[in-house]
C-alpha positions in Angstrom: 127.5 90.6 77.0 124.8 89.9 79.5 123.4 92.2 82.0 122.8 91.7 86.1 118.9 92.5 86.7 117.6 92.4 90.6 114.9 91.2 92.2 113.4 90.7 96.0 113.6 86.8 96.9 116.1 83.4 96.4 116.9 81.4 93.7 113.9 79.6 92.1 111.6 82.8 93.2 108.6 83.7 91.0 110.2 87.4 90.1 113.5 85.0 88.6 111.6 83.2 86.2 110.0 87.1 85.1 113.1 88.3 84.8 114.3 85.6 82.9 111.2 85.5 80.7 111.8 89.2 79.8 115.5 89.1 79.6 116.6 84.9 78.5 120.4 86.4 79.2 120.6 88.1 82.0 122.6 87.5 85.3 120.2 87.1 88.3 121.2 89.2 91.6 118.6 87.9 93.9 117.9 90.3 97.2 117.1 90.0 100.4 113.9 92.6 101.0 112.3 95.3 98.3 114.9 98.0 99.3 118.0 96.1 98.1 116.8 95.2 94.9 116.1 98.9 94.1 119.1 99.8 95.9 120.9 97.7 93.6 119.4 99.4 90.3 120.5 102.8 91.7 124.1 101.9 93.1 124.7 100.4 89.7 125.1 96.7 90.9 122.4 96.2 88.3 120.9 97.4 85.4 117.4 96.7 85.5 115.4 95.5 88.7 112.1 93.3 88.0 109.4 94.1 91.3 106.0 92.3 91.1 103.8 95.5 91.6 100.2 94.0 92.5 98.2 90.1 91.7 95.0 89.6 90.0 94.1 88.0 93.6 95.8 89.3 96.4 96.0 93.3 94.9 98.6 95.5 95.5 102.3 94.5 96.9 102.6 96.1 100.1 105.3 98.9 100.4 106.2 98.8 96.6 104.1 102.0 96.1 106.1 103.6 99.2 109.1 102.9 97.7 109.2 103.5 94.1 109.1 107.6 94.2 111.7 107.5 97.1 113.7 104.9 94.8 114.8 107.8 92.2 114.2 104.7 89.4 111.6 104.8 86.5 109.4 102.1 84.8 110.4 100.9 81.5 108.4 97.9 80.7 105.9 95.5 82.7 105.1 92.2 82.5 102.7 89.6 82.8 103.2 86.1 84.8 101.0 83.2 85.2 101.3 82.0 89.1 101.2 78.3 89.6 101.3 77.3 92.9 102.5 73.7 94.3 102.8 72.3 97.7 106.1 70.5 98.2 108.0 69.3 101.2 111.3 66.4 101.4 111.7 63.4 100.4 109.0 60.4 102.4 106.9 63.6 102.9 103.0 62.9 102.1 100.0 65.0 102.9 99.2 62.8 105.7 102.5 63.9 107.5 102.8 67.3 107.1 101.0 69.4 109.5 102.4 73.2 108.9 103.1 75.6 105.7 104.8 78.3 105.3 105.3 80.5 102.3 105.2 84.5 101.4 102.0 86.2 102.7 100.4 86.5 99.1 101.3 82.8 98.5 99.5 81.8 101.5 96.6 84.0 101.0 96.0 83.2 97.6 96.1 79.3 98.6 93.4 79.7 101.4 90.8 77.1 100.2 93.7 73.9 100.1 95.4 75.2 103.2 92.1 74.8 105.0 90.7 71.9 103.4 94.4 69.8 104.7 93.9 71.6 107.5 97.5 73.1 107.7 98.7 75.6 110.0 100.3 78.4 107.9 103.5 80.2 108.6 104.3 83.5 106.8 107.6 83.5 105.6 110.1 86.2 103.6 109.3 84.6 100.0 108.6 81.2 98.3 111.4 79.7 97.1 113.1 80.5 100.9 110.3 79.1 102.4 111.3 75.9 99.8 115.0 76.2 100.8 114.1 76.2 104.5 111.9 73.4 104.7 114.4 71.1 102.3 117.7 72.3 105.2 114.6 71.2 108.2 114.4 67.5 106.5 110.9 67.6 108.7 108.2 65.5 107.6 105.5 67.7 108.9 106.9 70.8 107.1 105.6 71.6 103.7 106.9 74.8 101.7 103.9 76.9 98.9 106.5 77.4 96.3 107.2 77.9 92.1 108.0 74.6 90.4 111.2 75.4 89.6 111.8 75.8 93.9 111.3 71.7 94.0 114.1 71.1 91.4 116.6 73.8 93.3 116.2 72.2 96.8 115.5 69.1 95.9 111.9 68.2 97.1 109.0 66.7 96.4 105.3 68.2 94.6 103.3 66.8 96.9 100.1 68.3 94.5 99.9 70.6 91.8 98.7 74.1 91.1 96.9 74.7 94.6 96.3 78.1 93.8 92.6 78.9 94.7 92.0 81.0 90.9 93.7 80.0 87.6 93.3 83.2 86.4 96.4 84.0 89.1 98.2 86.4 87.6 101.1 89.1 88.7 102.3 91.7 87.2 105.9 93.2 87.3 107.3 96.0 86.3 111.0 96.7 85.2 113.0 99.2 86.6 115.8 101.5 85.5 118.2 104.0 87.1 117.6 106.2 84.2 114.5 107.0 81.9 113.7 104.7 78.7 110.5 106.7 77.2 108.7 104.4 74.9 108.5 105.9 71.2 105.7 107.9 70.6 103.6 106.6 67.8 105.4 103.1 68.2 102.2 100.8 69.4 100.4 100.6 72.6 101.4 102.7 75.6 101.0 102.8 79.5 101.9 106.4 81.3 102.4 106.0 85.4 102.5 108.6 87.5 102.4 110.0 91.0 100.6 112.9 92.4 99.1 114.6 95.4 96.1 116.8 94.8 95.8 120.0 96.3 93.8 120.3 99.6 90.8 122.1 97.8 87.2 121.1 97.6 86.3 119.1 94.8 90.4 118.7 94.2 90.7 115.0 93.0 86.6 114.9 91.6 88.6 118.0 88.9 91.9 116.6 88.7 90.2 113.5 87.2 88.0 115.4 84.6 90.2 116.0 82.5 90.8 112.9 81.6 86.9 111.8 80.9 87.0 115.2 79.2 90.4 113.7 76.8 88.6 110.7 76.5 91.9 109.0 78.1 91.8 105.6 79.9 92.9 105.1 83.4 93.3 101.2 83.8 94.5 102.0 87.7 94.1 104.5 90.4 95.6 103.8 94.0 95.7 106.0 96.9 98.4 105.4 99.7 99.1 107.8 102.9 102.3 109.6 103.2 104.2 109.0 106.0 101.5 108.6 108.4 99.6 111.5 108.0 96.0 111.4 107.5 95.6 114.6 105.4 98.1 113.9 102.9 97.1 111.2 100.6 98.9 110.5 97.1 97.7 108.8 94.0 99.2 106.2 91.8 97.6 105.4 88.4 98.5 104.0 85.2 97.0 105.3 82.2 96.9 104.7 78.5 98.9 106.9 75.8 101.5 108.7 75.6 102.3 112.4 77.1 103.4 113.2 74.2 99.9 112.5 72.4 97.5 115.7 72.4 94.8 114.4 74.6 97.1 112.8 77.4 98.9 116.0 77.7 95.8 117.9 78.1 94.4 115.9 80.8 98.3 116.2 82.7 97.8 119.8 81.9 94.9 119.8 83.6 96.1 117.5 86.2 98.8 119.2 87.4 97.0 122.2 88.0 94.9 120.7 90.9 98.0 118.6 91.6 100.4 119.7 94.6 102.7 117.5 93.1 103.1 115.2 90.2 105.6 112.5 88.6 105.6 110.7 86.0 107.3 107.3 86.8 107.3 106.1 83.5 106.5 105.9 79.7 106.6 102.1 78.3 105.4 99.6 75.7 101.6 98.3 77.0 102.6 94.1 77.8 100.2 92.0 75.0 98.7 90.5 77.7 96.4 93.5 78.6 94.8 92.2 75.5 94.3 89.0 76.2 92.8 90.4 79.5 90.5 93.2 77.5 89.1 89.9 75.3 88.4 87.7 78.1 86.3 90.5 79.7 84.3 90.9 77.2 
C-alpha cells in the first residue's frame, strides 16, 4: 500500500522527483508554500514531507530553518539531488523571441551567467515547474520558464537549451520529515545528528558550547545562525553533526552543550545519504 509524501511546489517540481527518488511508490501531494507541506505531515494528510533544506550554490532555503522547530516534525533521512536546469518556453518559441524569465528565486540566481548573456529580464516566481505551467497557459513567445526536464513533458513545451545552470556541481539537499521520531540504529552505519539550540547570554557562551565537541573529537559538517523573531539578542543555532547521541563522545559534547545552551533540540537522528561520500572524495 503506498503512502502520500508532501512537498512545496506543482507537479513536475524538483522536490517530486526527490521524493520519488527516495520513495518509487509513493502518492505525491504537492503544496502551495513551505507551511502546507509541513502542515500536511502534522494533520496527517501525509506521512512523510520531503523540503529542500539548502543548494551547494545558492545556500540555505529561506524560512525552512524558521519553520522546522515550530513544525513539531523531525528529520528522518536526507537526500542528495543533482539540479539540471533548462530553459523552455511553447511551441515556435526560440531564443531570439523570448525576452523575459521567470522561475523560483534560487533557479534564477543560480542561472545568472545565461540569463545575462540572452540578456533576459528575470521574473521571480513561486517555484519552477509553476513558472513552466504559467508560461505553457500564456502561449507567449517572449516568455520562457527555468524549469526541471520533467516540467517540459508535463506542460508541454519546448527545451530551448540544456543544463543552463551556471555550476554542475549543482546540488540540493532535502530532508524528509515525519510527524513522529524514526532514530536511526545506533551502530547501524554512518550517522547525522541535527539539532537546535540557543546559547546562554554569557561571555564566551557559543566559543564553550562548541568545545566540547573539538574536545570529543566530533564532526560538525554545518552550523547556521538565524534571529528569533526579530530580536537582535536572541540568536539560535542549527547544525548537523556526525554520530549518534547515543555514542560516548557525541553525548559528551551534548552534555556539555546543553550546559551553555538556554535551549536545545534535537531534530533528528538519521542514516548519513552516500553522497556525503562522494562529496568527502571529491574534496580531497
Amino acid at each position: 500500500m503506498s503512502f502520500v509524501v508532501s512537498y512545496q511546489g506543482e507537479p513536475g517540481a524538483f522536490s517530486s522527483q526527490a521524493a520519488l527518488q527516495v520513495f518509487p511508490d509513493c502518492e505525491l501531494l504537492p503544496c502551495a508554500t513551505f507551511e502546507d507541506a509541513l502542515s500536511a505531515v502534522s494533520d496527517g494528510k501525509a506521512r512523510y514531507g520531503m523540503i529542500p533544506i539548502d543548494n551547494s550554490i545558492a545556500g540555505r532555503v529561506a524560512d525552512i530553518h524558521h519553520l522546522l522547530p515550530r513544525s513539531g516534525l523531525h528529520i528522518i533521512g536526507e537526500h542528495f539531488l543533482p539540479i539540471r536546469f533548462h530553459l523552455m518556453g511553447v511551441k515556435g518559441a526560440t531564443l531570439a523571441t523570448i525576452q523575459t524569465v521567470q522561475s523560483h528565486i534560487h533557479a534564477l540566481g543560480q542561472c545568472r551567467k545565461i540569463i545575462r548573456k540572452l540578456g533576459l529580464k528575470a521574473e521571480v516566481a513561486a517555484d519552477t515547474a509553476g513558472s513552466a505551467r504559467q508560461v505553457a497557459e500564456a502561449g507567449d513567445l517572449t516568455r520562457a520558464a527555468i524549469a526541471p526536464r520533467i516540467a517540459a513533458e508535463v506542460y508541454g513545451l519546448d527545451i530551448l537549451m540544456e543544463d543552463i545552470e551556471d555550476e554542475k556541481h549543482n546540488t540540493t539537499r532535502f530532508v524528509v520529515l515525519s510527524k513522529y521520531p524514526e532514530y536511526a540504529r545506533q551502530g547501524a552505519g554512518r550517522t547525522v545528528t541535527t539539532l537546535m539550540f540557543r546559547v546562554r547570554n554569557i561571555p564566551a557562551a557559543l566559543y564553550k558550547a562548541m568545545g566540547g565537541f573539538a574536545t570529543n573529537g566530533i564532526n560538525m559538517t554545518k552550523l547556521e545562525s538565524y534571529m528569533v523573531d526579530g530580536l537582535f539578542s536572541a540568536t539560535m543555532f542549527y547544525a548537523d553533526v556526525e554520530g549518534h547521541p547515543d555514542d560516548p563522545a557525541l553525548r559528551r559534547a551534548l552534555e556539555e552543550l546543553s550546559y551553555f545552551s538556554k535551549e536545545m533540540k534535537i531534530m533528528g537522528v538519521y542514516p548519513a545519504n552516500d553522497f556525503r561520500s562522494t562529496i568527502e572524495e571529491a574534496g580531497e
